[in-house]
NUVEXVO-439436 format. One record per atom (N, C-alpha, C): residue number from 1; residue in one letter; atom name; y, x, z. Coordinates in pm, whole numbers, plus 50000, padded with zeros to 5 digits. Each point is the difference from the previous one (the first is absolute). Layout:
PT  nr rest atom    yy    xx    zz
PT NUM    A   CA     Y     X     Z
...
! end
This chain:
PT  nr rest atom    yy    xx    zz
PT   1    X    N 49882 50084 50000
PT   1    X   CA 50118 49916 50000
PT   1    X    C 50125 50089 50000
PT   2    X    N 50100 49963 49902
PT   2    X   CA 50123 50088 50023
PT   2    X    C 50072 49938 50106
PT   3    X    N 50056 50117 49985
PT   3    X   CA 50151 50016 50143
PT   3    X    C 50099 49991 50001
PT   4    X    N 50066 49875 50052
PT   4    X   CA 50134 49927 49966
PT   4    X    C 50103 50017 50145
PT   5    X    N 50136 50056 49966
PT   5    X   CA 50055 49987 50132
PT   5    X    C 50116 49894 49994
PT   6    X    N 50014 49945 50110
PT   6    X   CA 50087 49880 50003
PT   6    X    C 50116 49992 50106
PT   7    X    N 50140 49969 50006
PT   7    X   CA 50103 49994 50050
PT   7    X    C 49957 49895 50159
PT   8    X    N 50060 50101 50098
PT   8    X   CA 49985 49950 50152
PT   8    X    C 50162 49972 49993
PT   9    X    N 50029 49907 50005
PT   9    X   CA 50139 49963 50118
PT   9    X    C 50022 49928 50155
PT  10    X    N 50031 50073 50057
PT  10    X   CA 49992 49993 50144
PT  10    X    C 50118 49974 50058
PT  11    X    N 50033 49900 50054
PT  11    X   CA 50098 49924 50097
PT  11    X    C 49986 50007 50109
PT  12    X    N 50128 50016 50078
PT  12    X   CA 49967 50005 50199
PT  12    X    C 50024 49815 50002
PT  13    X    N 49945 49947 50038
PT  13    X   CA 50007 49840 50001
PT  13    X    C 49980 49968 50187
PT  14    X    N 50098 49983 50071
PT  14    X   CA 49949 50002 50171
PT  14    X    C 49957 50098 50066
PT  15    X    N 49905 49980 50065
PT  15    X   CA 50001 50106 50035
PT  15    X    C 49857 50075 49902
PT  16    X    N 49971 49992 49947
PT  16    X   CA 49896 50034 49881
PT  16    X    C 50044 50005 49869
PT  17    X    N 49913 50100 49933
PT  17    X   CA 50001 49981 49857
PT  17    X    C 49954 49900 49926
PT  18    X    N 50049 49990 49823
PT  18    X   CA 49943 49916 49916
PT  18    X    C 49988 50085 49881
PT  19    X    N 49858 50028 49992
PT  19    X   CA 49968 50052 49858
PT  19    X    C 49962 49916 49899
PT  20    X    N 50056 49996 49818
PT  20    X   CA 49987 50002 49919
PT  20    X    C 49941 50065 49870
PT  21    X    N 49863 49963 49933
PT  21    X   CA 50006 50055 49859
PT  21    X    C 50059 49887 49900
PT  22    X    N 50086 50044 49921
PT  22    X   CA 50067 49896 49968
PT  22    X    C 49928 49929 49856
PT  23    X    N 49926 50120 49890
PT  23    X   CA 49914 50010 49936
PT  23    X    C 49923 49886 49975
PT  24    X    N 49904 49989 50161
PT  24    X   CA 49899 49953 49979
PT  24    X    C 50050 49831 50134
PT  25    X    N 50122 50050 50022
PT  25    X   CA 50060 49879 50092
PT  25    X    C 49887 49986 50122
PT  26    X    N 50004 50130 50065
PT  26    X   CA 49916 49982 50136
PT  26    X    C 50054 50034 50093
PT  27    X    N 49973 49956 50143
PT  27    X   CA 50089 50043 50097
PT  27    X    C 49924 50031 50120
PT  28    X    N 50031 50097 50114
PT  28    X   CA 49971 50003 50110
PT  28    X    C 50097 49972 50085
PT  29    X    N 49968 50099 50161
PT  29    X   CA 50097 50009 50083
PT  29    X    C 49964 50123 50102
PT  30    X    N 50043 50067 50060
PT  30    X   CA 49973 50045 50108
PT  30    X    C 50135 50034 50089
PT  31    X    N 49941 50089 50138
PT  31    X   CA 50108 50050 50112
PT  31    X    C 50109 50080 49935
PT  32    X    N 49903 50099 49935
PT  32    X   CA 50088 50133 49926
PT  32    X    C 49981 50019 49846
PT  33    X    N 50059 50046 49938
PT  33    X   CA 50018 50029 49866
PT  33    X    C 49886 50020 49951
PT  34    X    N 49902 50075 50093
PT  34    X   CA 49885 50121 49947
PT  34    X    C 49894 49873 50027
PT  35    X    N 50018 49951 50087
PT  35    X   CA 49931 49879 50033
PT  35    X    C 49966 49896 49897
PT  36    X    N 50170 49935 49986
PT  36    X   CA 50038 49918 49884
PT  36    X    C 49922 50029 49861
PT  37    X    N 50022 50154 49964
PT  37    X   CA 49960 50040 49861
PT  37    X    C 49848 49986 50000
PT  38    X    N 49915 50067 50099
PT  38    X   CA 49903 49994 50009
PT  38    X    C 49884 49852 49998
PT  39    X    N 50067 49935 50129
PT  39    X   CA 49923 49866 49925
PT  39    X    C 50008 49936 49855
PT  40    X    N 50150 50033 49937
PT  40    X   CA 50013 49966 49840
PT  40    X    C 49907 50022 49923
PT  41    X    N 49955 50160 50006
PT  41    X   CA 49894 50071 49948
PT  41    X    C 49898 49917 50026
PT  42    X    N 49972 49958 50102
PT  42    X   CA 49857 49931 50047
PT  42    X    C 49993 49867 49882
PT  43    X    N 50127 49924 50028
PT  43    X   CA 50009 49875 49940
PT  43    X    C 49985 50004 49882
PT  44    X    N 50075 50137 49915
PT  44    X   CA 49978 49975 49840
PT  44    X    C 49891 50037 49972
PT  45    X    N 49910 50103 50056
PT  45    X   CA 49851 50039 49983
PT  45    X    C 49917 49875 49991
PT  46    X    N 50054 49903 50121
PT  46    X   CA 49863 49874 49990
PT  46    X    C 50008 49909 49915
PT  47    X    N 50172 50001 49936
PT  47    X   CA 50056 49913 49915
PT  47    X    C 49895 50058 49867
PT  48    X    N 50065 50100 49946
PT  48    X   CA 49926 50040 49901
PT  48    X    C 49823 49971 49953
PT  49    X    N 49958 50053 50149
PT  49    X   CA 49824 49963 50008
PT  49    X    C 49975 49893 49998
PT  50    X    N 50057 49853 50031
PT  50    X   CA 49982 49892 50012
PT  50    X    C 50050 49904 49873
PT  51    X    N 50141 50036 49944
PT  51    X   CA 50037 49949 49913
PT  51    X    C 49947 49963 49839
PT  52    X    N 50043 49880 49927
PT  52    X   CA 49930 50018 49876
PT  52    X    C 50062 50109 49931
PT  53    X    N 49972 50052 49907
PT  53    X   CA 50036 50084 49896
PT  53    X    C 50124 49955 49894
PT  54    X    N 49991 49870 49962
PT  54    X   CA 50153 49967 49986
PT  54    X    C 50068 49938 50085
PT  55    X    N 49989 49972 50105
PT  55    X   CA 50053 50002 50101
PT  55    X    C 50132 50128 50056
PT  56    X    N 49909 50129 49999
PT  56    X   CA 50053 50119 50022
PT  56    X    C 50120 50013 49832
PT  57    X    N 49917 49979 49943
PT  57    X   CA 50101 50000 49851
PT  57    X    C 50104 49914 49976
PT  58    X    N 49981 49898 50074
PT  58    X   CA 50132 49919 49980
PT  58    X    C 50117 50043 50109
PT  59    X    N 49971 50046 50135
PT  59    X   CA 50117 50077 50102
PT  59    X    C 50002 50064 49920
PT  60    X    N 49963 50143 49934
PT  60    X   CA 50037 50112 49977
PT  60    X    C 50102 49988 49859
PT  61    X    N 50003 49865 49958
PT  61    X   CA 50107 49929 49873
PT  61    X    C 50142 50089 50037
PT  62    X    N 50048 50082 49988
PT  62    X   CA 50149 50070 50079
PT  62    X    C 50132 49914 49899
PT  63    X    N 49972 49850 49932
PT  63    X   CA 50150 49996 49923
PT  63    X    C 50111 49907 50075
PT  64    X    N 49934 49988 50151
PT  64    X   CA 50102 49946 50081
PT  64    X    C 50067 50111 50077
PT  65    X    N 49940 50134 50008
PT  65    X   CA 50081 50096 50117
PT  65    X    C 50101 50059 49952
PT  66    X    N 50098 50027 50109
PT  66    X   CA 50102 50052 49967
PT  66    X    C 49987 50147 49914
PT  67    X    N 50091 50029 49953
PT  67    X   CA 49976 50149 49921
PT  67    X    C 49964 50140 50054
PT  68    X    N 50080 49972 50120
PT  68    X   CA 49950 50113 50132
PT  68    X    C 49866 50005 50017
PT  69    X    N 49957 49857 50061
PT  69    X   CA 49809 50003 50015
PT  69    X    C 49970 50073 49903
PT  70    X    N 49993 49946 49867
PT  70    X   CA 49953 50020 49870
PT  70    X    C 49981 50159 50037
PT  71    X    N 50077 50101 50026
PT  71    X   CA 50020 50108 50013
PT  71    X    C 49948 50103 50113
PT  72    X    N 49988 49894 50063
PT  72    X   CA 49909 50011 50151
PT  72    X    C 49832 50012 49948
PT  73    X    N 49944 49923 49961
PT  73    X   CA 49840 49984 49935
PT  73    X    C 49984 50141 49956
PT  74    X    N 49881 49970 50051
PT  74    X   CA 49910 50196 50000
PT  74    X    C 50064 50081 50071
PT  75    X    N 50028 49930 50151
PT  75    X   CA 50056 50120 50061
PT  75    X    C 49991 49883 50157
PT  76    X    N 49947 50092 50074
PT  76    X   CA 50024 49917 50141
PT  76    X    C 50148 50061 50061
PT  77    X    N 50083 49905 50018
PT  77    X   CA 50128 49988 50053
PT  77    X    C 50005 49935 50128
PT  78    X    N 50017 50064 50121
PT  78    X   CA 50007 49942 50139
PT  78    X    C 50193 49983 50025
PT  79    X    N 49984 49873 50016
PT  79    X   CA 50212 49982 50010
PT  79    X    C 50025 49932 50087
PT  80    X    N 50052 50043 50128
PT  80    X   CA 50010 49924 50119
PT  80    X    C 50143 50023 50055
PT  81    X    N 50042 49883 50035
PT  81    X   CA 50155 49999 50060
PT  81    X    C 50015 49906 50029
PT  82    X    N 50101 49927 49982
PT  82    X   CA 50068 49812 50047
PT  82    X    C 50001 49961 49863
PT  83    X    N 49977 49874 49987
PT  83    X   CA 49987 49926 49849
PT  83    X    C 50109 50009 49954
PT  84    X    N 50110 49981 49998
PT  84    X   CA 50167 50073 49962
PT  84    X    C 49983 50147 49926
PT  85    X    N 49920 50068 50057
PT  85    X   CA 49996 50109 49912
PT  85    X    C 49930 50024 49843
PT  86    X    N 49949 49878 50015
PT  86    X   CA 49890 49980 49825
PT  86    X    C 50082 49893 49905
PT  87    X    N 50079 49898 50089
PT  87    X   CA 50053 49953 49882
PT  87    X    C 50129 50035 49955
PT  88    X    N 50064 49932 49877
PT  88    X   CA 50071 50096 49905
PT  88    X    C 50113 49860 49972
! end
């Protein structure tokens, strides 16, 4: 199976994080960032193993993301701050 890397965005949301792949539109959460990212990993791994095959092909459709994402894909990007800082 090839090897695909996918965009983490990470929010401080309370007193916890909120992780995002935006890609495949999956989400976790954890205490800490490393936390946060890590269960993501968990989530898109089971997503993937579990999911149909166009299923996975229809998230990975990129002609709704912004141009930045677009630019982001094939590359894991960890971006954490206050939501004020991502939008434009």
């Amino acid at each position: 199976m090839a090897s695909r890397s996918y965009t983490a965005i990470v929010e401080k949301e309370g007193t916890g994080y909120v992780a995002l792949c935006p890609e495949l539109d999956v989400a976790s959460q954890g205490d800490t960032v490393e936390s946060a990212t890590a269960n993501l990993k968990e989530a898109v791994e089971q997503f993937l193993e579990s999911a149909d095959p166009a299923e996975v092909e229809r998230r990975l459709h990129i002609r709704s993301l912004s141009p930045a994402l677009k630019r982001c894909i094939g590359k894991l990007r960890i971006l954490s701050g206050p939501r004020s800082a991502f939008e434009s």
